[in-house]
N, CA, C and O atoms as CSV, one atom per row, in Angstrom:
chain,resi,resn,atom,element,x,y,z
A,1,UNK,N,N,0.148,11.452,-12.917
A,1,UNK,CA,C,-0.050,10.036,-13.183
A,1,UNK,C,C,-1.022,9.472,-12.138
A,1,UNK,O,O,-1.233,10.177,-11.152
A,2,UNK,N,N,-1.528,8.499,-12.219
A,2,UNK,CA,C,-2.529,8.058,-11.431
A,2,UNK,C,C,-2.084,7.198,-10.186
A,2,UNK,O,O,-0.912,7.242,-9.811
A,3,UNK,N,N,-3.142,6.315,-9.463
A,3,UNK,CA,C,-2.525,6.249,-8.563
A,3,UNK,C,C,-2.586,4.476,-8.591
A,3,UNK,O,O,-3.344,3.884,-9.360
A,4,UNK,N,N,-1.720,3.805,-7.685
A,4,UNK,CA,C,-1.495,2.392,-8.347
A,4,UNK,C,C,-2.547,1.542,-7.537
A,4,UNK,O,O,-2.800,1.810,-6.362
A,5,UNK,N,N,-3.114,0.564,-8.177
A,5,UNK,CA,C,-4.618,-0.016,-7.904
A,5,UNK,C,C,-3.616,-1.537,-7.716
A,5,UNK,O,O,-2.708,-1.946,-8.440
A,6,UNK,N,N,-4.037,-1.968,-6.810
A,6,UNK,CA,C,-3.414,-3.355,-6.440
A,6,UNK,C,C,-4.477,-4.746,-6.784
A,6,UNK,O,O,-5.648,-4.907,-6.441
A,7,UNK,N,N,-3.820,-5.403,-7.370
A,7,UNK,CA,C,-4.947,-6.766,-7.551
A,7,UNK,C,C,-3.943,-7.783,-6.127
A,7,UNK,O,O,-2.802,-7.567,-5.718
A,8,UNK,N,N,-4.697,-8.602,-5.800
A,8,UNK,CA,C,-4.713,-9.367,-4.603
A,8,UNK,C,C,-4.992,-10.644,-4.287
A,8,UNK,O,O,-4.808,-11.361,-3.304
A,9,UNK,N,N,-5.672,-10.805,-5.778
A,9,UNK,CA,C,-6.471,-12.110,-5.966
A,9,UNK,C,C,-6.082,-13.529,-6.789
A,9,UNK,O,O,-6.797,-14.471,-7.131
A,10,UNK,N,N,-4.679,-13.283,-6.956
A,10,UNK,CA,C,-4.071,-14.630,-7.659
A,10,UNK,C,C,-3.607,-15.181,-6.610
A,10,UNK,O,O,-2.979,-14.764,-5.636
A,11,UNK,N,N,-4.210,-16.717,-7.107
A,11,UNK,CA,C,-4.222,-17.217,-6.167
A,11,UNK,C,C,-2.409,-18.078,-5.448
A,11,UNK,O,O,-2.274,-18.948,-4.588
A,12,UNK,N,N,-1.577,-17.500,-6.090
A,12,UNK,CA,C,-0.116,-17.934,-6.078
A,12,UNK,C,C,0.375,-17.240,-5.062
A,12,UNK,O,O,1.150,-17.702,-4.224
A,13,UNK,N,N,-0.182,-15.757,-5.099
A,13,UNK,CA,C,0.299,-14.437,-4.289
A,13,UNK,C,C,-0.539,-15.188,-2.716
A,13,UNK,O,O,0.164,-15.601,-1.794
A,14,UNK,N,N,-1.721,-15.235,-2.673
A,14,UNK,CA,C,-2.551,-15.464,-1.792
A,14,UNK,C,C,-1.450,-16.657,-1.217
A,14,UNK,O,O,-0.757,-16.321,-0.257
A,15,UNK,N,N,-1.281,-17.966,-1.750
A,15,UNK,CA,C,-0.926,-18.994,-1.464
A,15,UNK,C,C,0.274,-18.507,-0.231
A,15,UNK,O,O,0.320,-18.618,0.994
A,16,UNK,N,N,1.154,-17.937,-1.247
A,16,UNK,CA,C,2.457,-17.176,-0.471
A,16,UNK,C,C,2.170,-16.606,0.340
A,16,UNK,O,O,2.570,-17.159,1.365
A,17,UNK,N,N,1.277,-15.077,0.693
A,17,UNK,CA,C,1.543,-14.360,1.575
A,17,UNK,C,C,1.114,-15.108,3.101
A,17,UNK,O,O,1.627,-14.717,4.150
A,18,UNK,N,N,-0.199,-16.568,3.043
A,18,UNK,CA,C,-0.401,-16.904,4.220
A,18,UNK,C,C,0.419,-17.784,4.979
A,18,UNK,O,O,0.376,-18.100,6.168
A,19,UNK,N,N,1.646,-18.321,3.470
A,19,UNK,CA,C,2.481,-18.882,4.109
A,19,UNK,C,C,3.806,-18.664,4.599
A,19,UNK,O,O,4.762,-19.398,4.848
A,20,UNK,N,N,3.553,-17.291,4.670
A,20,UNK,CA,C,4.892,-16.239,5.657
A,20,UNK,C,C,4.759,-16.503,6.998
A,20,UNK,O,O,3.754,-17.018,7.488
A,21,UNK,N,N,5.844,-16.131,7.675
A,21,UNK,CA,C,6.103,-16.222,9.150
A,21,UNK,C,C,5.352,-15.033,9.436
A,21,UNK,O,O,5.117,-14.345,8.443
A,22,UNK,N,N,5.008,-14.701,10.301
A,22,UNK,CA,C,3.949,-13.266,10.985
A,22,UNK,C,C,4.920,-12.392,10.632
A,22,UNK,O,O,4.572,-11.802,9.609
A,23,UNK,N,N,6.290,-11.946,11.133
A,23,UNK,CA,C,6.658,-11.192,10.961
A,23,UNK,C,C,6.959,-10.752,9.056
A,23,UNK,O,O,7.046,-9.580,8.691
A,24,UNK,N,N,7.018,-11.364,8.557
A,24,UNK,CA,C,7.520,-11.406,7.365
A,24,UNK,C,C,6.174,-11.000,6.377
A,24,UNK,O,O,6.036,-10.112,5.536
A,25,UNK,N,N,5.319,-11.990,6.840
A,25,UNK,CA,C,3.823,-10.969,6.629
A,25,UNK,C,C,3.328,-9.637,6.954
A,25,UNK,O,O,2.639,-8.888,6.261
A,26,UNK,N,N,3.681,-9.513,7.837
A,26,UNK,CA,C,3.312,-7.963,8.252
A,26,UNK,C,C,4.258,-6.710,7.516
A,26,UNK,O,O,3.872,-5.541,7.545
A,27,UNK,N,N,5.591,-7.139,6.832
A,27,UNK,CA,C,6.503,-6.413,5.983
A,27,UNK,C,C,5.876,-6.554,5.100
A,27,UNK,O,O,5.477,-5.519,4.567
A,28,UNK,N,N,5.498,-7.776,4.534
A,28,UNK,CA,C,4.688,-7.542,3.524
A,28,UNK,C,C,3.767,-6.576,2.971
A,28,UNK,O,O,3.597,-5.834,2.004
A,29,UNK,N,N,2.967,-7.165,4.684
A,29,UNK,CA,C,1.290,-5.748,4.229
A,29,UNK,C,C,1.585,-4.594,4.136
A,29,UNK,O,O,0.962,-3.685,3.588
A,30,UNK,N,N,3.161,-4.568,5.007
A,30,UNK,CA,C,3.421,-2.966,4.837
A,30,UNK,C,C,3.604,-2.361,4.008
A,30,UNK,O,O,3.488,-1.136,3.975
A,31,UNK,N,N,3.975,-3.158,3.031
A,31,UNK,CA,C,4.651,-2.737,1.581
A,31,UNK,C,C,3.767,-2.461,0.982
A,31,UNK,O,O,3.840,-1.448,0.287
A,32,UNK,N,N,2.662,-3.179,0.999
A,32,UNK,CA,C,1.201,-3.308,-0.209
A,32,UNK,C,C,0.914,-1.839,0.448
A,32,UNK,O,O,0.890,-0.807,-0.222
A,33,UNK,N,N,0.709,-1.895,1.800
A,33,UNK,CA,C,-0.012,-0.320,1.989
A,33,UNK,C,C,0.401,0.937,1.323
A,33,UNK,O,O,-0.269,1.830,0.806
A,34,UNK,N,N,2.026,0.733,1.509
A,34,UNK,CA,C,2.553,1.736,0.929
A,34,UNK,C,C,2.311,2.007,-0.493
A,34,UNK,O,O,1.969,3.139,-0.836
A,35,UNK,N,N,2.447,1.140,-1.280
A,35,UNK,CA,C,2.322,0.837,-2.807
A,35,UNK,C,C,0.738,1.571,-2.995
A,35,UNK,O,O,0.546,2.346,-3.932
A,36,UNK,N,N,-0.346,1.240,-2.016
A,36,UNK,CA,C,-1.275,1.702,-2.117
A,36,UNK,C,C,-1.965,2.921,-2.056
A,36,UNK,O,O,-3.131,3.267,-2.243
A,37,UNK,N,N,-0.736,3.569,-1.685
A,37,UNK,CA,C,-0.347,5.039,-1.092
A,37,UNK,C,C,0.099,6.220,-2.755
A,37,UNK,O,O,-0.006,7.421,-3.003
A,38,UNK,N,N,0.648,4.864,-3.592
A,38,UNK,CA,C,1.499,6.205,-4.549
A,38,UNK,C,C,0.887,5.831,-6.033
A,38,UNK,O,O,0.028,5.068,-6.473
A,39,UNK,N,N,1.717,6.699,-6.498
A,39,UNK,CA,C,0.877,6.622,-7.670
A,39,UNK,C,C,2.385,6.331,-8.568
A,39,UNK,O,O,3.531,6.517,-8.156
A,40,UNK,N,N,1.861,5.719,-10.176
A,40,UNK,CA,C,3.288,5.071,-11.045
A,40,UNK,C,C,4.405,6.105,-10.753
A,40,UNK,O,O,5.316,5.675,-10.046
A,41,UNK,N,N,4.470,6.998,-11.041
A,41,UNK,CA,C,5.955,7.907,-11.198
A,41,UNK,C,C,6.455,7.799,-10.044
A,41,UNK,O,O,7.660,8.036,-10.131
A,42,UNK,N,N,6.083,7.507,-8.760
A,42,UNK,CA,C,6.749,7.734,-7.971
A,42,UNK,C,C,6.908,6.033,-7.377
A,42,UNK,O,O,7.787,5.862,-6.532
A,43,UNK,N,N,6.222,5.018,-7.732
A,43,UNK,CA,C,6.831,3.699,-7.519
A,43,UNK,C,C,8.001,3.554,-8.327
A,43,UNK,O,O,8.866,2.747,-7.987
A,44,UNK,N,N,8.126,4.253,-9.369
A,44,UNK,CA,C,9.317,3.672,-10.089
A,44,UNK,C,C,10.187,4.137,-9.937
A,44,UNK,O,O,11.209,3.734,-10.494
A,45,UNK,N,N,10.181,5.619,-8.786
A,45,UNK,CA,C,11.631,6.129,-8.203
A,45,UNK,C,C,11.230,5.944,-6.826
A,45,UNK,O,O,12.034,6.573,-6.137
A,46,UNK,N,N,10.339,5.360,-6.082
A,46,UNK,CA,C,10.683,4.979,-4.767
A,46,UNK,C,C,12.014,3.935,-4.415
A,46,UNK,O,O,12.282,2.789,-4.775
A,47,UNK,N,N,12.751,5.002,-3.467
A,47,UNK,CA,C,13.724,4.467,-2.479
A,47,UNK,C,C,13.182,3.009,-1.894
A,47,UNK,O,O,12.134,2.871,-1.263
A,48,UNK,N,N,14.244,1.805,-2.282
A,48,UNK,CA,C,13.488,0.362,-1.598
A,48,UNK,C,C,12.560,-0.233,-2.048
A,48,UNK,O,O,12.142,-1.166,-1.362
A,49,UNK,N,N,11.889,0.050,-3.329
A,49,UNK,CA,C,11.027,-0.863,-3.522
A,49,UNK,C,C,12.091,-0.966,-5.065
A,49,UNK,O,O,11.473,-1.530,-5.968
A,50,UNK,N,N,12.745,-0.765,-5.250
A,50,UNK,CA,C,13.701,-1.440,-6.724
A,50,UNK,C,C,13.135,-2.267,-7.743
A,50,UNK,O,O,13.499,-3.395,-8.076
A,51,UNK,N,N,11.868,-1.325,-8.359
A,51,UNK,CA,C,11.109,-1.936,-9.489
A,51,UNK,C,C,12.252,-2.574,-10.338
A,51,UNK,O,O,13.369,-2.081,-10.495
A,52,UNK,N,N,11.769,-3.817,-10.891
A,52,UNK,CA,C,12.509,-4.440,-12.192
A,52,UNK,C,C,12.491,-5.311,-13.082
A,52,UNK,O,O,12.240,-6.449,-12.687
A,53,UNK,N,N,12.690,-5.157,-14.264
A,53,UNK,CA,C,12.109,-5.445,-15.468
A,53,UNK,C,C,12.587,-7.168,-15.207
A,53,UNK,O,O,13.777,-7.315,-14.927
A,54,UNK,N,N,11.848,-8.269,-15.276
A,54,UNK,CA,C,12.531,-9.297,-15.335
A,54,UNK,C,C,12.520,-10.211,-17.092
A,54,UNK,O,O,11.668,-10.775,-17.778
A,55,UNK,N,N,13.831,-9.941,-17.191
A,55,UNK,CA,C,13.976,-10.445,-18.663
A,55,UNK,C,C,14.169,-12.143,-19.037
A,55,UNK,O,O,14.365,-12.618,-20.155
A,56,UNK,N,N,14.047,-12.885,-17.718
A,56,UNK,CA,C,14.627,-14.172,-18.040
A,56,UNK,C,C,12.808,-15.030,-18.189
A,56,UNK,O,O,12.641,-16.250,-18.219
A,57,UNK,N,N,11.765,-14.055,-18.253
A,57,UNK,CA,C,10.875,-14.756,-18.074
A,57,UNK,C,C,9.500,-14.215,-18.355
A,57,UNK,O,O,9.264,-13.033,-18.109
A,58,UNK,N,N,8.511,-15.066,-18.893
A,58,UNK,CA,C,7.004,-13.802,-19.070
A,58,UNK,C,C,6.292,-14.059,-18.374
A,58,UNK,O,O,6.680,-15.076,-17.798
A,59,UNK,N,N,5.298,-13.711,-17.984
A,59,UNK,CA,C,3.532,-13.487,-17.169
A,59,UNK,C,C,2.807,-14.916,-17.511
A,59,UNK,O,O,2.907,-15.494,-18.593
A,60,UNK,N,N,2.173,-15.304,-16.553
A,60,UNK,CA,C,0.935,-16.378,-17.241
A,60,UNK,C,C,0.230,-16.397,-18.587
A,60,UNK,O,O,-0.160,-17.398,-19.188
A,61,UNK,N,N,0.102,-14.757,-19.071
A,61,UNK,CA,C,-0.532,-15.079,-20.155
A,61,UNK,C,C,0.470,-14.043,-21.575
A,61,UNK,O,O,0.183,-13.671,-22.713
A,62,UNK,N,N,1.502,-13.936,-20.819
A,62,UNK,CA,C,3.025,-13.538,-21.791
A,62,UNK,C,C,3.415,-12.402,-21.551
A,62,UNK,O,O,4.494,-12.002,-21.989
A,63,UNK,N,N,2.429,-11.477,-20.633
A,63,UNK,CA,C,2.685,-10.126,-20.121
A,63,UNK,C,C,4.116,-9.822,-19.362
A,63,UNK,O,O,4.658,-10.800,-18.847
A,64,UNK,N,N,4.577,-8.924,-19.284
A,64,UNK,CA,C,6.362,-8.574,-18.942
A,64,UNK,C,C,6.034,-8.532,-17.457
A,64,UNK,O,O,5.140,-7.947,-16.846
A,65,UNK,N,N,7.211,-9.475,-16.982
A,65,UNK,CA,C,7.179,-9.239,-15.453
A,65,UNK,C,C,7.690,-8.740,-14.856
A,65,UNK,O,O,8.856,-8.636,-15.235
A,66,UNK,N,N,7.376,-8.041,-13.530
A,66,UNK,CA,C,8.381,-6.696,-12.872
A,66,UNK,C,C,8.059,-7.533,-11.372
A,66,UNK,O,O,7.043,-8.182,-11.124
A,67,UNK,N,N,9.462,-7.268,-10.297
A,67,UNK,CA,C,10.073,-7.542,-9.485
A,67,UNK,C,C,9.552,-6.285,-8.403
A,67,UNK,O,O,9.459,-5.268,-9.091
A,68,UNK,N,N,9.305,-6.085,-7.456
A,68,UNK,CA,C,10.056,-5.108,-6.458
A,68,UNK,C,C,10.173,-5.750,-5.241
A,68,UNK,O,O,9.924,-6.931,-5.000
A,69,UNK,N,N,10.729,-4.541,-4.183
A,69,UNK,CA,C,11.371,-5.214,-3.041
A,69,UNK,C,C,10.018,-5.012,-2.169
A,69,UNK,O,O,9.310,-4.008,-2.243
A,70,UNK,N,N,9.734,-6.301,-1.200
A,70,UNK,CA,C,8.910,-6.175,-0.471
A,70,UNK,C,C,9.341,-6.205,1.382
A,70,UNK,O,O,8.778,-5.718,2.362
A,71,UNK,N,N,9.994,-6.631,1.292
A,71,UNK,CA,C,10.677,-6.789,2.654
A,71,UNK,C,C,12.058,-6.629,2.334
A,71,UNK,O,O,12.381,-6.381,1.172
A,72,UNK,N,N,13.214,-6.784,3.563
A,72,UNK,CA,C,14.163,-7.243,3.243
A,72,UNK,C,C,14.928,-8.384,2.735
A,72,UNK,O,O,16.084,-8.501,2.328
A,73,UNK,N,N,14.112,-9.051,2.852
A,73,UNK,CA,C,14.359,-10.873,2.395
A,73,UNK,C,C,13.477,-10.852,1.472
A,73,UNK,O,O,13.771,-11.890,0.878
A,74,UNK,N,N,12.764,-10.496,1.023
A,74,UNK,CA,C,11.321,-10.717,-0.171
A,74,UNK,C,C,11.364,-9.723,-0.830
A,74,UNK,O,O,11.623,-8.577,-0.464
A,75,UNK,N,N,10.973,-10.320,-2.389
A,75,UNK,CA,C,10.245,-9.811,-3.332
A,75,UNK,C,C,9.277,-10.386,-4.009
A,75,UNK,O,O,9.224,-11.586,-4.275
A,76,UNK,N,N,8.310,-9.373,-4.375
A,76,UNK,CA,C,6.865,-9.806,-5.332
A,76,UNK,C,C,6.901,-9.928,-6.772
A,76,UNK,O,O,7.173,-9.044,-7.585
A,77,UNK,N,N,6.634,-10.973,-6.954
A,77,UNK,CA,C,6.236,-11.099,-9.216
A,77,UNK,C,C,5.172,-10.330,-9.416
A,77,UNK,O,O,4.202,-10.412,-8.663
A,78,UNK,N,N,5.204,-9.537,-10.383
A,78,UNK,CA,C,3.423,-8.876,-10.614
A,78,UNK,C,C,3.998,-8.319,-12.179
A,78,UNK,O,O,5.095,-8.265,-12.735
A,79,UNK,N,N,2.589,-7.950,-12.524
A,79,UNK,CA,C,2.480,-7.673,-13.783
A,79,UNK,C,C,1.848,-6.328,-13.862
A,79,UNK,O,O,1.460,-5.837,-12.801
A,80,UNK,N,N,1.720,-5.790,-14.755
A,80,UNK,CA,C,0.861,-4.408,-14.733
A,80,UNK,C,C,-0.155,-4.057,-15.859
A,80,UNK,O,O,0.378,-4.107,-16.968
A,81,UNK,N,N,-1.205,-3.784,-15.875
A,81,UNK,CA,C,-2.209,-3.794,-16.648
A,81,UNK,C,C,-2.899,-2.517,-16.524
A,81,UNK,O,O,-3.959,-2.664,-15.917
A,82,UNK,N,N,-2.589,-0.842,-17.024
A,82,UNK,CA,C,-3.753,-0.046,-16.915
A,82,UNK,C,C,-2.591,0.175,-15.171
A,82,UNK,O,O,-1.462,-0.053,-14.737
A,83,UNK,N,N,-3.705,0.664,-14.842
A,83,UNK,CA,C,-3.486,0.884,-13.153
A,83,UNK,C,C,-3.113,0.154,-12.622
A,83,UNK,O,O,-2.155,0.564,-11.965
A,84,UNK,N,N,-3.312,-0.851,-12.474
A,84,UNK,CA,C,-3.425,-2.461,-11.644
A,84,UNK,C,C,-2.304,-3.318,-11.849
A,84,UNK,O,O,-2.084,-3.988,-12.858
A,85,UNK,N,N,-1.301,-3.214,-10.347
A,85,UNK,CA,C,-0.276,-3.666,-10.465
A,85,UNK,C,C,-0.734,-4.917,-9.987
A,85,UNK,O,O,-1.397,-4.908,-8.949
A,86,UNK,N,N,-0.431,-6.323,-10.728
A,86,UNK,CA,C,-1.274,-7.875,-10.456
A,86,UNK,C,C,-0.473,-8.375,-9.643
A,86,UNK,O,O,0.536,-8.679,-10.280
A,87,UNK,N,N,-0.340,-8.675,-8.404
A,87,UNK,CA,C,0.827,-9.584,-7.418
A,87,UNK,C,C,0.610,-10.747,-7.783
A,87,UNK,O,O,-0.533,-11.158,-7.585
A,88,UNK,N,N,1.533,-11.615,-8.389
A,88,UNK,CA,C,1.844,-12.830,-8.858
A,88,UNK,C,C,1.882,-13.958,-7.797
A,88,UNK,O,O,1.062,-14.842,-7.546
A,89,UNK,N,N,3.463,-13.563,-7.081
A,89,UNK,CA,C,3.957,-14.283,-5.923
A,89,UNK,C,C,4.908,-12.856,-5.332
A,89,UNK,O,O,5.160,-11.670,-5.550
A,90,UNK,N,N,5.200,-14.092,-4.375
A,90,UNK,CA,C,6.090,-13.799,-3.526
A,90,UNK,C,C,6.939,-14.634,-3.362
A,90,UNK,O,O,6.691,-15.839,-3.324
A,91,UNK,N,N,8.313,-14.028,-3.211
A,91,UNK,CA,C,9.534,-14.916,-3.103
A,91,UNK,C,C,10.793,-14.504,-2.150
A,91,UNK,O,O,11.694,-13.713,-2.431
A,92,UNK,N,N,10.622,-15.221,-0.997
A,92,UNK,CA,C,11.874,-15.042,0.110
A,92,UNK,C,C,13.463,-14.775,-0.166
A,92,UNK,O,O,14.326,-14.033,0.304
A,93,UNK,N,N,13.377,-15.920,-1.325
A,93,UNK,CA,C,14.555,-15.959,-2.082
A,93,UNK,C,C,14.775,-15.193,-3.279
A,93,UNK,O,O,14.732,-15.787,-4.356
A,94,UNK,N,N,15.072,-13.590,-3.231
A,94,UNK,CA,C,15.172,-12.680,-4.393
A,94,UNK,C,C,16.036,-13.261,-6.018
A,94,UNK,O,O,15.679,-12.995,-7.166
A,95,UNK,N,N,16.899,-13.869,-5.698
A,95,UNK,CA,C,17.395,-14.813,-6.944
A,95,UNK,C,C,15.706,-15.687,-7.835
A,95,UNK,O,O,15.457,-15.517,-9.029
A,96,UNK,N,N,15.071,-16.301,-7.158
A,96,UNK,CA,C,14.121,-17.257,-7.480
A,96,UNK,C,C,13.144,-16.189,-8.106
A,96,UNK,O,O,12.682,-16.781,-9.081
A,97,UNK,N,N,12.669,-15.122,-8.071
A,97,UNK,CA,C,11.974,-13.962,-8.579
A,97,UNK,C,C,12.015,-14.150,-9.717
A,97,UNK,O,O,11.005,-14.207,-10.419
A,98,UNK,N,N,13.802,-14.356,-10.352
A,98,UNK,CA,C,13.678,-13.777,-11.421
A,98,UNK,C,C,13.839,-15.200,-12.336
A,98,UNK,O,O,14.451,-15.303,-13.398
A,99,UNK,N,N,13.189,-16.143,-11.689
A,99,UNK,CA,C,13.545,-17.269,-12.362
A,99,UNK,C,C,14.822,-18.307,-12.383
A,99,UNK,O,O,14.860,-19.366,-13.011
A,100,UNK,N,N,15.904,-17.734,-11.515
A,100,UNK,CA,C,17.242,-18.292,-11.505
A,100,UNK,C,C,17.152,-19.503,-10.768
A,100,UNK,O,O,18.155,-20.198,-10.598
């Protein structure tokens, strides 16, 4: 399987990640690096990043949205297109991810 191509450029994700505390940012980047590291089959059985289907809600333009863990307190909205996993947001509060 190929390997996962990160988009970076919505501007919701952007909004969020500069408005993390340093430390909480830097879990962040860590995560993206890693993500940047693997390829699909193995994001969707990586230990800690707990890909997940979110059913209470769709994409900007109706696409299915998936969850994973980015920190311990955070998770990212993104979508997937082809290679290109789209980072949506980010959310401190893992309940709020999924729309609750």
């Amino acid at each position: 399987m190929s390997a996962v191509r990160l988009d970076l450029n919505v501007p919701t994700f952007q909004r969020d990640l500069f408005a993390l505390e340093k430390a909480e940012r830097h879990a962040v980047l860590n995560t993206l690096a890693r993500l940047h590291r693997l390829d699909w089959e193995t994001l969707y059985r990586a230990p800690g990043l707990n890909w997940e289907k979110v059913h209470a809600q769709a994409g900007p333009g109706g696409e299915t949205l998936y969850t994973l863990r980015v920190s311990q307190k955070s998770r990212l909205l993104c979508t997937r297109t082809g290679d290109t996993l789209h980072c949506i947001s980010i959310h401190p509060d893992h309940d709020s991810a999924y729309g609750r």
